[in-house]
N, C-alpha and C positions, 0 to 999 in steps of 0.2 A: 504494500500500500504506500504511495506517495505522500509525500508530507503536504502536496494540494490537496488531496485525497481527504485525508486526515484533518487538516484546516476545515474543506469544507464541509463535513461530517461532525465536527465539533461544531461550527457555526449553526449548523442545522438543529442539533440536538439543543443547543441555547433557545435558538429561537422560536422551536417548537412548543420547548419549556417556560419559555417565559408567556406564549401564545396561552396555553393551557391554565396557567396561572390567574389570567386575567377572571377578577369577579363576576358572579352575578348580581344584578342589582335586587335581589334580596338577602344578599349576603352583610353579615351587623357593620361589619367594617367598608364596603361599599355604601351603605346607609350614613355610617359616621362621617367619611370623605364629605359625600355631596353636603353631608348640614354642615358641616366648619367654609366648602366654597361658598354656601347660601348664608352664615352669617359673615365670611367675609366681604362676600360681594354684595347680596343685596340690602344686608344690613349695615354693610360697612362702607363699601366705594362708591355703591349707587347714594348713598344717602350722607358722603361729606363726612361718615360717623368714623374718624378716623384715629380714637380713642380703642373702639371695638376693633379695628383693623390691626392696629401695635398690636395687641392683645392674645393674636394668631401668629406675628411674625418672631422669628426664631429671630437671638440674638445677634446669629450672626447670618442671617435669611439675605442672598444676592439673587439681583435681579436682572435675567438677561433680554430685552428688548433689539428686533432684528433692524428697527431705527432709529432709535434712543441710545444702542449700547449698553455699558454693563453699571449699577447703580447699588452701592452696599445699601444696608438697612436706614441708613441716618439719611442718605442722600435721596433714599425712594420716598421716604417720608416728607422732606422737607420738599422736594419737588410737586408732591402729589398735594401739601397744603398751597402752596404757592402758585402751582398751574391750576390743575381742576379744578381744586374745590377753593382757590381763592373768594368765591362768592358762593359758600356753603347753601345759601336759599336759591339760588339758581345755578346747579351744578351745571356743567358742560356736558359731563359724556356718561352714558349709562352702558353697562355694562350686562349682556344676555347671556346666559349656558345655552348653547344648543344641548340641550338633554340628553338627546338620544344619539349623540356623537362620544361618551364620554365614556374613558377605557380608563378601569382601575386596577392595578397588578400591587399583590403584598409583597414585599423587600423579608426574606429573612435573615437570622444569625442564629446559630445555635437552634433551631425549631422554632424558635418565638420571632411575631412580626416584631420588627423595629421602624420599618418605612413603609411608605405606601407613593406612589408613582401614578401620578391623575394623569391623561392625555384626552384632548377635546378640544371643540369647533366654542369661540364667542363671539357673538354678536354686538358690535356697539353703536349706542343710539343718540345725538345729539338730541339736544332740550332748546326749542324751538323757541320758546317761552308757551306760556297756557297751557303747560301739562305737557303741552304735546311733542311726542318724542319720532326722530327722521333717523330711521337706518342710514349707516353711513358706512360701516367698514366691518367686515371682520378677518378674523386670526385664529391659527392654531394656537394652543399651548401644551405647557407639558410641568406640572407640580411634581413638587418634592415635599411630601408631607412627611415629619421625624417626629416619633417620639420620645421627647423628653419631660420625664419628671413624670411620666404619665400621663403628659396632657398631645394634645397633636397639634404639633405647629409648622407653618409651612416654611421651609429651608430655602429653597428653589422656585424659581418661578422664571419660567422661559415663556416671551412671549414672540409668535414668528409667523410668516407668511402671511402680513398684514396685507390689504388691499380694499380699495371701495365697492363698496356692492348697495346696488338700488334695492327702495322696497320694493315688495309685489304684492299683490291681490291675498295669495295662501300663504305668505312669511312675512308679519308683523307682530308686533309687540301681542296681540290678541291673542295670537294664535300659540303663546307659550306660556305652559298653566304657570312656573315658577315665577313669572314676572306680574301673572295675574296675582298671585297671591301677593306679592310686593306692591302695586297700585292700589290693592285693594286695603292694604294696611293704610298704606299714604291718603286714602280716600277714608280712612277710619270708619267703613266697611265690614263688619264681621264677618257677613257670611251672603255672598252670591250663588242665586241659582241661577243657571243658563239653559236657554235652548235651543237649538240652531234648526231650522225648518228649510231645506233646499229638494228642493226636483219635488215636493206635493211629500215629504216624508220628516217625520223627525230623525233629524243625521248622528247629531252629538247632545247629550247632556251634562254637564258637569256642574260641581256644586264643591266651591271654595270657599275657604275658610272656617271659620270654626260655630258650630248650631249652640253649644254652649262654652263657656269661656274654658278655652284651653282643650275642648274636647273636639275632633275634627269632623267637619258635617259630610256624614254619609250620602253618598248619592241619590238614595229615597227618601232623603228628610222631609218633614213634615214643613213648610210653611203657613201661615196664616196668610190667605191674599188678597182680605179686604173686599173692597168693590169688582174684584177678578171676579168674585160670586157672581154678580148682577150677568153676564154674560151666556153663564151655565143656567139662570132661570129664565133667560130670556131665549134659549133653545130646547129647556124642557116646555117652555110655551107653542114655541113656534112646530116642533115634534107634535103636540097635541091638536094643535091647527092642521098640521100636513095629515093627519090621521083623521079629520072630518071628526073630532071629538071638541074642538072651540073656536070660538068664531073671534079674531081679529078684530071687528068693531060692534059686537054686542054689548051693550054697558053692563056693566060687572053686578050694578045692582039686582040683577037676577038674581046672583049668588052671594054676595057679602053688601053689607053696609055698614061702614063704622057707624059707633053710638054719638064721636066727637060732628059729624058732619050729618047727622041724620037728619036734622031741621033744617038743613042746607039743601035748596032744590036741586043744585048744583051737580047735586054725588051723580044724579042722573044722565048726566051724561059723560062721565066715566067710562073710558072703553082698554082693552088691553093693549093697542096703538097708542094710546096715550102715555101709558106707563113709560112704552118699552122704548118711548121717543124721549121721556120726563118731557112732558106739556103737562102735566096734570093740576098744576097751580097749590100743591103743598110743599111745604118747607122741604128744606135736605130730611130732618127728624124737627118731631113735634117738640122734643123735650128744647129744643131750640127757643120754645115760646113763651114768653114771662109764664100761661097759666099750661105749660107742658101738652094741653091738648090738640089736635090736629086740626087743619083749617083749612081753607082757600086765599092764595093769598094775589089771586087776579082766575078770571075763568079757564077752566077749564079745555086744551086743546087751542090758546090764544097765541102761546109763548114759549119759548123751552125756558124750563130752570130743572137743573139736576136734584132728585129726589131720592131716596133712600127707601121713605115713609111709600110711594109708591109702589115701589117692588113690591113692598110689605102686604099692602091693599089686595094686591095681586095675587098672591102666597097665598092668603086667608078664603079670596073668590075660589079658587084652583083645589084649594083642600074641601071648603066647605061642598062644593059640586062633586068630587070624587070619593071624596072620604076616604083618602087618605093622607098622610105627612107630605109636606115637598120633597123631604128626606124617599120616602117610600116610591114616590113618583120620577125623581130624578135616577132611585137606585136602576127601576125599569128601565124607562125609556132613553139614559145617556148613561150612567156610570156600567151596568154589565155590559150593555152594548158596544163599549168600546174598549171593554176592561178597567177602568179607571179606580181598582181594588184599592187604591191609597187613597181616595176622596172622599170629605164624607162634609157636611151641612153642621155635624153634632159630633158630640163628643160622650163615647159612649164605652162600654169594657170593651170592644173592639180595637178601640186608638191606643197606638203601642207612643206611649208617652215618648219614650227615649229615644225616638225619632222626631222629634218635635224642637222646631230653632226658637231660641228665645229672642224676643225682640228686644231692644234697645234705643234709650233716646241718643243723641248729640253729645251728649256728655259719659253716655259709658255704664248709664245705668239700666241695669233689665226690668222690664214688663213682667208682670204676672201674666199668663198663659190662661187665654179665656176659653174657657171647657163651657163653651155653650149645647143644652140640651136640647134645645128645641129650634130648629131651623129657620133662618133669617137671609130673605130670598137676597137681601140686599150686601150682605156682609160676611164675614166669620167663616166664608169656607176653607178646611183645611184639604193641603193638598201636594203634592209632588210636581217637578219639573216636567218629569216624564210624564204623567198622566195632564197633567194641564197642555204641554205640548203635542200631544196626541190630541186631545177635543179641540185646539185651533184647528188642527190638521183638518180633523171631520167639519168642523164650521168650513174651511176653506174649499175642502170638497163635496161640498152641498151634503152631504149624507144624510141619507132618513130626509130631506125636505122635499117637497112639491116642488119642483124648478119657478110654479108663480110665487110660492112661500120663501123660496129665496131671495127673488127679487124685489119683492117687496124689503126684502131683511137686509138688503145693499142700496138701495131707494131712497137719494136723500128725502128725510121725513121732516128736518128741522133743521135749520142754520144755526151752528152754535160762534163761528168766527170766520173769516177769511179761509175758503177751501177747505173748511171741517165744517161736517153735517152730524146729526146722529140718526142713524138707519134703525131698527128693530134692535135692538138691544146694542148696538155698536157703537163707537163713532166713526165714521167715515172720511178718510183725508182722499181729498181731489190731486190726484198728482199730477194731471193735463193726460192728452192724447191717452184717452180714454183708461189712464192706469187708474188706480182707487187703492187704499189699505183699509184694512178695517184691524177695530184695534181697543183698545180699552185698560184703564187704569185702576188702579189700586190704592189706599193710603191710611192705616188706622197708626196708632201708637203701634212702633216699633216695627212698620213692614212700610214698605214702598215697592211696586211690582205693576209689570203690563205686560202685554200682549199688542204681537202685531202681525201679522198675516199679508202676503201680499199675492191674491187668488191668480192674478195673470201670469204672475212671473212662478210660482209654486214658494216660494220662500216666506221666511217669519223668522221670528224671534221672541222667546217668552225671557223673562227676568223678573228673577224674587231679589228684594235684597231685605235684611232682617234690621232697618234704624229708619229713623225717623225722616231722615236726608239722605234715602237712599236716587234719589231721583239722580241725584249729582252723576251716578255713572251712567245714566240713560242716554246722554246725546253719545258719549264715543263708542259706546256699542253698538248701537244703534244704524249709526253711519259707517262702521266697519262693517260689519255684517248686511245689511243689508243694501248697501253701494249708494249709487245715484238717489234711489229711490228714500232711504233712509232719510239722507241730507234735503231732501224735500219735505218731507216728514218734521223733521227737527225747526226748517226754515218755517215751515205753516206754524209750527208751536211758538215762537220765537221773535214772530214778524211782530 
């Protein structure tokens, strides 16, 4: 055998070994790496926090850059306050893991690990100002994590094959959950639900950050979503119209009349277009009214004003006609029909608590958890990303409707602003050349959440978030995810 022979036989048996070596990312020590890169980077370099960042670097930690050159510890330090992060409130450059680029191999001596050898793709992002952050360049690199003292600190740090690279459509800041978890911190955010709706299907669900403090929110969590209700009674309506089982504009006082408006001639003309347009001329809620009781506060079918108290009206005709719950009626005719097993109007031994996000105001403090028994057509349903993302789907493709019962349910019925109407239980945004979204919002203590649908093009996008000011992430989702279309959306709200 040749000593090239030999050479290359050895080189192979290394490489093969070191090949072999490399982690899976459920392995504890592959898990440890990525959390000390994510509190270096996204706690530390993304965010100027350069007290946390010393904290990682080994004492005598050198830094090789393939355009900057080589940088001991004092001088990477003193560079990175002086360039980057000289104006800590509006850093320069943010810094991405490509995730699913990242190769981890343990270092041993004697049987026992003592290093560990990160390699992987980053992404980095300029700060444009107003948040918004512009792909600009990425690079390989290649860590040296040592442990000393028992702790892991990073030794090594090569940075190389640096170069600009444009955004795209499918690789933005959006579309990588580690940086989502970071915005959403910086948007003091707890816990996001998403749902992405492309080609007429729900594609993606994901559900970040944490349902209770420190506890990380399950993909089936429970959200509370508010007024997201009113769209599920206003299809368990419309199902019972398509079925020749209720009439659209018969006045309700067949079946219900409240006691608050019974001397009011008024109630008579009452119909379930009314409700499901809010023309009905009652308050949001009655308790709104120095004497808490229910009124008229202009006629009836004159004007839109957003009601609450009417869904309720509506709930009480719908049950007293059928005899049964809306809870019983909804279970029929939308929640098994589409599977929707994590839904529910009440809160009963069924609801598995420990999926359930708690909400929070602005300041960090949690909400009690409203365990409502009895079903409020207007409010309180609880419910999942997946299953809420699935009933736009069916709303978007007519399902179970009369094709006239549809149309009428996308019809503008009422002008609420500039290119927003609200249709049968919707509201409707005019995007021009004949496009339309239909869409609806959400808002109690501790939940902010909507829904959008966009029936021509097959796309939507559903969003729970669990505070008070969860709205705040709605325009950049919104407009990523659903492009052009979105940004009109945002401009109608906004104008």
């Amino acid at each position: 055998m040749t000593k090239l022979t030999q050479f290359f036989l050895s080189f192979c048996t290394l490489f093969f070994s070191i090949h072999q070596a490399q982690l899976k990312n459920t392995d504890s020590l592959y898990k440890t790496i990525m959390s000390k890169d994510s509190l270096f980077f996204s706690a530390g370099y993304n965010t100027c926090n350069i007290k946390k960042m010393e904290n990682l670097l080994s004492d005598t930690f050198e830094f090789y850059h393939d355009k900057g050159g080589f940088e001991d510890r004092k001088k990477f330090i003193i560079d990175f306050k002086n360039g980057l992060c000289k104006s800590p409130e509006t850093y320069q450059l943010k810094r991405v893991l490509v995730e699913k680029s990242t190769e981890i191999y343990p270092m041993y001596k004697d049987g026992k690990i003592y290093a560990a050898i990160q390699n992987g793709d980053h992404l980095f992002y300029e700060n444009t100002g107003n948040h918004v952050e512009k792909l600009v360049g990425e690079a390989k690199f290649t860590h040296l994590w040592m442990l000393e003292n028992n702790e892991w600190k990073l030794k090594n740090s090569l940075s190389f094959n640096h170069h600009p690279k444009q955004t795209t459509d499918s690789e933005t800041l959006f579309d990588n959950d580690r940086f989502m978890e970071s915005w959403l911190k910086e948007n003091n955010v707890p816990a996001l639900g998403l749902g992405i709706i492309e080609g007429g299907k729900l594609q993606q669900v994901k559900v970040f950050g944490d349902y209770k403090k420190g506890m990380p929110a399950p993909r089936n969590a429970y959200f509370n979503v508010a007024s997201l209700t009113k769209p599920v009674t206003a299809m368990v309506t419309l199902r019972l119209i398509s079925l020749g089982q209720w009439k659209l504009d018969e006045p309700l006082d067949t079946y219900w009349t409240d006691p608050d408006i019974a001397n009011d001639p008024r109630h008579k003309k009452l119909t379930t277009r009314m409700i499901l347009t809010h023309q009905t001329g009652f308050p949001n809620w009655r308790w709104m009214n120095t004497d808490k009781k229910l009124n008229f506060q202009f006629d009836p079918g004159t004007k839109y004003q957003y009601s609450g108290e009417g869904f309720e009206y509506l709930r009480k005709a719908l049950e007293k006609k059928f005899g049964k719950s809306l809870e019983q009626l909804a279970g029929e005719l939308i929640f098994k029909p589409l599977k929707m097993s994590d839904t529910s109007y009440i809160w009963d031994q069924s609801t598995d608590e420990s999926r359930f996000v708690t909400g929070y105001n602005e300041k960090g403090e949690a909400y009690p958890i409203e365990k409502t028994k009895t079903p409020n057509a207007a409010d309180d349903l609880h419910t999942t990303v997946e299953d809420y993302g699935n009933f736009m789907v069916s709303v978007m493709k007519k399902k179970n409707l009369k094709p006239e019962v549809f149309q009428e349910m996308i019809k503008k019925q009422v002008k609420t602003k500039e290119n927003k109407y609200f249709g049968l239980g919707f509201e409707i945004y005019d995007l021009g050349n004949g496009e339309y979204a239909l869409a609806h919002g959400g808002s109690d203590h501790g939940t902010h959440c909507i829904a959008i649908v966009l029936p021509n093009s097959g796309k939507g996008i559903v969003i729970f978030t669990n505070v008070d000011d969860g709205y705040k992430v709605y325009e950049k989702l919104v407009v990523h995810y659903l492009g052009e279309q979105g940004k009109k959306i945002v401009d109608i709200e906004t104008r």
